[in-house]
N, C-alpha and C positions, 0 to 999 in steps of 0.2 A: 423335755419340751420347754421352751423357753418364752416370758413372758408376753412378747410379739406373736408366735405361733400360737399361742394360744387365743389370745385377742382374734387374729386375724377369723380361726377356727370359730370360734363364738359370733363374729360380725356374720358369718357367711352363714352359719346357721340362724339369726334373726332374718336376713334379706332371705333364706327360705322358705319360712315359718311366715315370714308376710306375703310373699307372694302369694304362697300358698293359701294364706286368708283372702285374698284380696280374690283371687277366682276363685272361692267358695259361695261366694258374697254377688257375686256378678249376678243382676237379673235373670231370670225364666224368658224373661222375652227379650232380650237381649239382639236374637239376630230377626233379620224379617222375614214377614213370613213369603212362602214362595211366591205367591200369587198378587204381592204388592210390588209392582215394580221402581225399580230407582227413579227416581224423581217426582215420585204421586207420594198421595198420603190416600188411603184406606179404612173404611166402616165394615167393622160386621155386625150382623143382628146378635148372637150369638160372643159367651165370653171364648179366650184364646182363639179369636181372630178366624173365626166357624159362621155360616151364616147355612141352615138348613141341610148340615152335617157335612159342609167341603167350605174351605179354604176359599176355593174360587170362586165363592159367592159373596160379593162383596161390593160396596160402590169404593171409585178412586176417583181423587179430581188431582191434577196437576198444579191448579191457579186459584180456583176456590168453587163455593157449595155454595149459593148464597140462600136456598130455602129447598131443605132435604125432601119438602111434601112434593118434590117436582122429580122423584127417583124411586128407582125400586134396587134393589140388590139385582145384580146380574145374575142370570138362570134362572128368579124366581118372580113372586109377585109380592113380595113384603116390601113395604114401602118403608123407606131408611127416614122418614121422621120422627123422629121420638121414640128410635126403635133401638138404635145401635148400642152394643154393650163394648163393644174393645174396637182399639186402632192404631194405626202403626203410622208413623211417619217416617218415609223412606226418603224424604228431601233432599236432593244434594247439597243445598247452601241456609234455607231456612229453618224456621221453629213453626209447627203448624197449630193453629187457633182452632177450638172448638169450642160453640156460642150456643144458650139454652136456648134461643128462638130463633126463628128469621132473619134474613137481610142484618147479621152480627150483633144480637141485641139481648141484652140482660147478663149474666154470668158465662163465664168462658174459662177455660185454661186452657194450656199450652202443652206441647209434645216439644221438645227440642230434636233436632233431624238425628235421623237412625236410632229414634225410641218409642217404644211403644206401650199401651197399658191395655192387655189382656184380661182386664177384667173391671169394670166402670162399678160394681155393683161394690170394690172393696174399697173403691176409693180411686182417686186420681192425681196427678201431683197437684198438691198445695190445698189438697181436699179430700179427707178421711173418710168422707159420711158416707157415700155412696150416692149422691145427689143426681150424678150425671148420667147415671145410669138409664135406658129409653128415653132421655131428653133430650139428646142434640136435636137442631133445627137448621147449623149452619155451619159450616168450617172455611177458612183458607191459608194460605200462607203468611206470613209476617211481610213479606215485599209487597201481597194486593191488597192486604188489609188487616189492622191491628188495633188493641185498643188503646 
C-alpha cells in the first residue's frame, strides 16, 4: 500500500469517526414534537413537552402570548402562567422569545426556530440555573416583538 492509499484510508476513516460523533451529540429534542405544528411555537406544563400526561396538551401561538394568565393548556384547566416547564419552537423563519412576566417584561431568552428545551427545570439556553422553570408570562416571535 502506498503512501497516498493510505492517507486517503486514514482521511475517510476520521470524516467517519466525526460524523459519527457529531450524531451522538445531536439533542434529545432535536425533532418537534407531534402536536406542535409548523409555524407555532408551544408550552407545556409538564418537562419533554407533556402537559397532564399527552402531548396534545398544550398552548401554541403563531405571532405572540402577550400575558399567559389569559390561557389555559388545551383539553385542560391549568393555566399556562407561570406554569410551563418545556417548548419547542417550530417557526419557519423566526427565533421565539420567552419573558418572566407580562406584556414581555423582565428576563427572557430565546429558542432559535426548529429548537426546543424539554426541560426549563435544567436550564435554558444562555441559563444553567433552572430560573425559568413555572415562570413564563409571555412569549412571541422575534418579527412581533423582541428585546
Amino acid at each position: 500500500m502506498n503512501k497516498t492509499s493510505r492517507f486517503l484510508i486514514g482521511a475517510a476513516t476520521a470524516l467517519t469517526l466525526a460524523a459519527g460523533a457529531v450524531a451522538v451529540a445531536a439533542p434529545a429534542n432535536a425533532a418537534a414534537p407531534s402536536s406542535c405544528a409548523s409555524g407555532a411555537s408551544c408550552l407545556w406544563d409538564n418537562m419533554n413537552y407533556v402537559t397532564n400526561g399527552s402531548v396534545n396538551n398544550r398552548l401554541y401561538f403563531v405571532q405572540f402570548v402577550d400575558n399567559l394568565a389569559n390561557y389555559k393548556y388545551s383539553n385542560t384547566q391549568i393555566s399556562t402562567n407561570d406554569t410551563a416547564n418545556s417548548a419547542y419552537n417550530n417557526g419557519n423563519t423566526d427565533a421565539a422569545y420567552y419573558w418572566e412576566d407580562a406584556f414581555y417584561k423582565k428576563a427572557w431568552f430565546t429558542l432559535p426556530k426548529k429548537t426546543g428545551d424539554s426541560d426549563f427545570g435544567n436550564g435554558v439556553p444562555g441559563r444553567s440555573d433552572g430560573f425559568f422553570n413555572n415562570r413564563l408570562s409571555s412569549a412571541s416571535f422575534y418579527s412581533i416583538h423582541h428585546p
